[in-house]
Every structure is written in C-alpha cells, then in structure tokens.
C-alpha positions in Angstrom: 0.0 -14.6 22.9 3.1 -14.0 21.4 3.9 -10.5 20.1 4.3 -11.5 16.1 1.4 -13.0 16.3 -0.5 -9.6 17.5 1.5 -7.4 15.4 0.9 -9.4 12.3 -3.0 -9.1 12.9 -2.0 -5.6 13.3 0.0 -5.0 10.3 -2.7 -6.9 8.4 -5.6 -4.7 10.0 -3.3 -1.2 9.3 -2.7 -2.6 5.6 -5.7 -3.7 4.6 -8.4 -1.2 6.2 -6.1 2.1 6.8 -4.3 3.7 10.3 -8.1 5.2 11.4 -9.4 2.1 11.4 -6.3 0.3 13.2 -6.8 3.5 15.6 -10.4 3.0 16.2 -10.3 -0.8 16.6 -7.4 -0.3 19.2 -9.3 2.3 20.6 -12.4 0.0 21.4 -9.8 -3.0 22.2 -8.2 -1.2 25.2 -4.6 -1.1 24.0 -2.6 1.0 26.5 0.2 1.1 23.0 -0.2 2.4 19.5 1.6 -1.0 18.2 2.5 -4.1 19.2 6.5 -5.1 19.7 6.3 -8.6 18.1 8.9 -10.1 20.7 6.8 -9.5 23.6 4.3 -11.5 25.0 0.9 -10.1 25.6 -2.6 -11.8 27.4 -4.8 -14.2 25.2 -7.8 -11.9 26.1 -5.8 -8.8 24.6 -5.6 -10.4 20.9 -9.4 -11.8 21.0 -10.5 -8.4 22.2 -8.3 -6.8 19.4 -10.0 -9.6 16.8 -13.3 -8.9 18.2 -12.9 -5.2 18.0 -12.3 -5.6 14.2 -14.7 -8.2 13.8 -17.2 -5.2 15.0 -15.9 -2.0 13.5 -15.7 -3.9 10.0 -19.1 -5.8 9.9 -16.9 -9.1 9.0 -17.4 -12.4 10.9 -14.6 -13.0 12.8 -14.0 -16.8 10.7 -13.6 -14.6 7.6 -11.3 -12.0 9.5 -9.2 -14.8 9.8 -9.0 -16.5 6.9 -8.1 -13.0 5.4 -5.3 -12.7 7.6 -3.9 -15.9 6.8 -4.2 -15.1 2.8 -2.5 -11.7 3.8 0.1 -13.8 5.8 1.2 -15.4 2.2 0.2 -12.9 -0.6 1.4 -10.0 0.8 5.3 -8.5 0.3 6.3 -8.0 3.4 5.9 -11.4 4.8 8.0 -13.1 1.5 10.0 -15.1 4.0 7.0 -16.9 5.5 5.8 -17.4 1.8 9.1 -18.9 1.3 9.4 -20.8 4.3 6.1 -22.8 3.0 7.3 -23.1 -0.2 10.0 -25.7 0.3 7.1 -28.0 2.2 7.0 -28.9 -1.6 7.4 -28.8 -5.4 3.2 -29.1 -6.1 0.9 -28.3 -3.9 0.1 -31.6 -3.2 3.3 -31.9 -1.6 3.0 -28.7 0.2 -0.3 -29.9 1.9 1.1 -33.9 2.8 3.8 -31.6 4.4 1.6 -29.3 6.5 2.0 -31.2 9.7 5.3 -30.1 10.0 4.3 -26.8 10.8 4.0 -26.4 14.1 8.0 -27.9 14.2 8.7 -25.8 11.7 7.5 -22.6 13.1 9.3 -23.9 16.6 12.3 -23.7 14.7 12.0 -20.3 14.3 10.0 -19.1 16.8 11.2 -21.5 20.0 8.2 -19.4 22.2 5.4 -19.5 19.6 3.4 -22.6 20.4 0.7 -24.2 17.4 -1.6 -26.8 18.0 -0.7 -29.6 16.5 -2.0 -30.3 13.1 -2.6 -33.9 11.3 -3.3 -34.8 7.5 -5.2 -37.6 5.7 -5.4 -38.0 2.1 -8.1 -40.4 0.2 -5.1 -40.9 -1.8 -6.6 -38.9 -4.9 -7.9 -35.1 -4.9 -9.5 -35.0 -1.3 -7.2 -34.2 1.9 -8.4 -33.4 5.8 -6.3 -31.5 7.8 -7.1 -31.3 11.5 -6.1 -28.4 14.3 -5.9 -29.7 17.4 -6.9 -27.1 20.6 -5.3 -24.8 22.4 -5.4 -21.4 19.8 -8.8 -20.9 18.8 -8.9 -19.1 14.9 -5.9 -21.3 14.3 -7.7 -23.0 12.1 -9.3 -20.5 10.3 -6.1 -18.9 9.6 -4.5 -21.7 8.8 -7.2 -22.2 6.3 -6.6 -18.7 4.6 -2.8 -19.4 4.3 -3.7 -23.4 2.3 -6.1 -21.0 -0.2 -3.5 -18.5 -0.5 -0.5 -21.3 -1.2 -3.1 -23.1 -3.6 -2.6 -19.8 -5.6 0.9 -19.5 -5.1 1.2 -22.9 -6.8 -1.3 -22.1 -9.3 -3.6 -24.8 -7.6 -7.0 -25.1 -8.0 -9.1 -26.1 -4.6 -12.0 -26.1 -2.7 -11.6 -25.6 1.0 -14.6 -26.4 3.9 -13.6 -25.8 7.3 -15.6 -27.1 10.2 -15.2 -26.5 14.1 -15.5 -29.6 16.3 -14.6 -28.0 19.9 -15.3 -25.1 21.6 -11.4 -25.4 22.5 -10.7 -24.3 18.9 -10.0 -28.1 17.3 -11.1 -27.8 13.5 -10.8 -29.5 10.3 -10.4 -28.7 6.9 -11.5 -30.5 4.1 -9.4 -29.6 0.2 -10.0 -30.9 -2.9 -7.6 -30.6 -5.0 -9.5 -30.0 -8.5 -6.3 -29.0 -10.7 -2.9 -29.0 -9.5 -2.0 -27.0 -12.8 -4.8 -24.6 -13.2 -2.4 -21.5 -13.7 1.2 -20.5 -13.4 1.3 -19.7 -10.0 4.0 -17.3 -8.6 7.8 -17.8 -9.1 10.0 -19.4 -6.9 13.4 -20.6 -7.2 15.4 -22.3 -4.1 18.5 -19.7 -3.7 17.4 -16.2 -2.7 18.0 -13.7 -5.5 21.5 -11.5 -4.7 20.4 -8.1 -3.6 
C-alpha cells in the first residue's frame, strides 16, 4: 500500500479521535513506527490490520470508518489541494460526478505509484447516477463513497448515496440521486489559487 494512503488514514484517525487513540490502535495493529512516511510503501495486511484495529477500539463498522475518512479526505484543511483537485472535475456537481471516472488517471498523474481500481459511471440521464469500483483495493469504494457525499456538500448538492458490495475482491457500486443540485451555497472556489 502506498504510504499516503496509510498516513492519511493516520492523520484522519490522530485528527478525529486524539494521539491515545492513534497510539492505542497502533499499538494493537503492530506498527514497529509511531507514523507513517507517506512515500514509502508498506504491506496490504499492515493497513487492513491498522483499519481493523480502529474498526475495534472505536465500536465503528469498518464501511462507516471509511466513508468517514473519505469525507475527512475533502472537508478537512489540510487536504485543500485534493479538495481542489476534484473541484475542477466540474462546475455542478453533476459534472463533477460524469467526471469521476477520471480519477484513477488523475490520481496517476500525481501519484505515478498509487494504483485505483478503475471506476465507471452511468447516468439515467436525470437525477440517478451508478458509479462502479472495480477490484483490486477493498474499502475503495467505501471511501470513495464518503469523498462523492462530502463534494455533494462542497457544491451545495443535495444527494442520496447507497453503496453495495458485489465481490469479495472489493468491486462495489454506488447508487446517487441527485435530489437538488442547488440546495445551499456550497463552499467557495475560484480557479487561480489565492496569492499568499
């Protein structure tokens, strides 16, 4: 798995729940480290034992952990250039989501040794999309899911999401709606980056 990956689930756990409980899940993970270094790689088991550790120590399911991590991926400060990296998928939301495929490309372009499954969308043509996650990273989906709630906010969107698994390889669906693509204002965002 590749480092940012664990150390954003780590930043997110450390954030969210406090340092003890980073230290006790780590603890009960096996991590010979206190952190991760996000450009190295590190053993698939290592990051579902960490996931599974937190699962535990918080009483969350582990679908929820990760939905929460993929809203925390989005919302939260720190991570503003991912947030903006999404944002020019699209004006509306609607755009943003036709757009999503391009992700896994996207994050290549970025990351040239982070590998996502490859995702697919279908639109009804109205208010009702399906987005599919093919295999290979199980949770993908699930935090892929908690990143489309957290941009449906972003663009003031209102939406219903369902998620369902359809392999034990990790290959999932999500079903939005889009109810109202102008529910609220949404957060700002302009295309330059503001002058520091």
């Amino acid at each position: 798995m590749h480092g940012l990956v664990n150390r954003s689930i780590e930043c997110f756990l450390r954030d969210t729940y406090g340092a003890s409980a980073w230290s006790e899940i780590s603890d009960v993970a096996g991590l010979e480290v206190d952190s991760f270094e996000a450009m190295l790689g590190y053993e698939d088991d290592l990051t579902d034992s960490v996931v599974d550790a937190a699962s535990d120590r918080l009483g969350k399911p582990r679908d929820e952990l990760l939905e929460d991590l993929g809203t925390y991926l989005i919302a939260n400060r720190r991570y503003e250039r991912l947030r903006r990296l999404m944002r020019f998928s699209g004006e509306t939301f609607e755009e943003f989501l036709l757009s999503v495929d391009e992700l896994p490309d996207r994050a290549r372009l970025a990351l040239p040794d982070l590998r996502l499954p490859p995702v697919s969308i279908a639109s009804d043509g109205a208010d009702r999309f399906e987005i599919c996650c093919g295999p290979g990273l199980p949770g993908f989906s699930q935090v892929l899911a908690g990143v489309l709630r957290a941009m449906a906010d972003d663009y003031g969107a209102l939406v219903t999401l369902a998620a369902r698994v359809t392999t034990d390889e990790g290959a999932a669906c999500i079903h939005v709606t889009l109810h109202e693509a102008r529910h609220s204002e949404g957060r700002g965002f302009v295309l330059a980056t503001p002058p520091q």
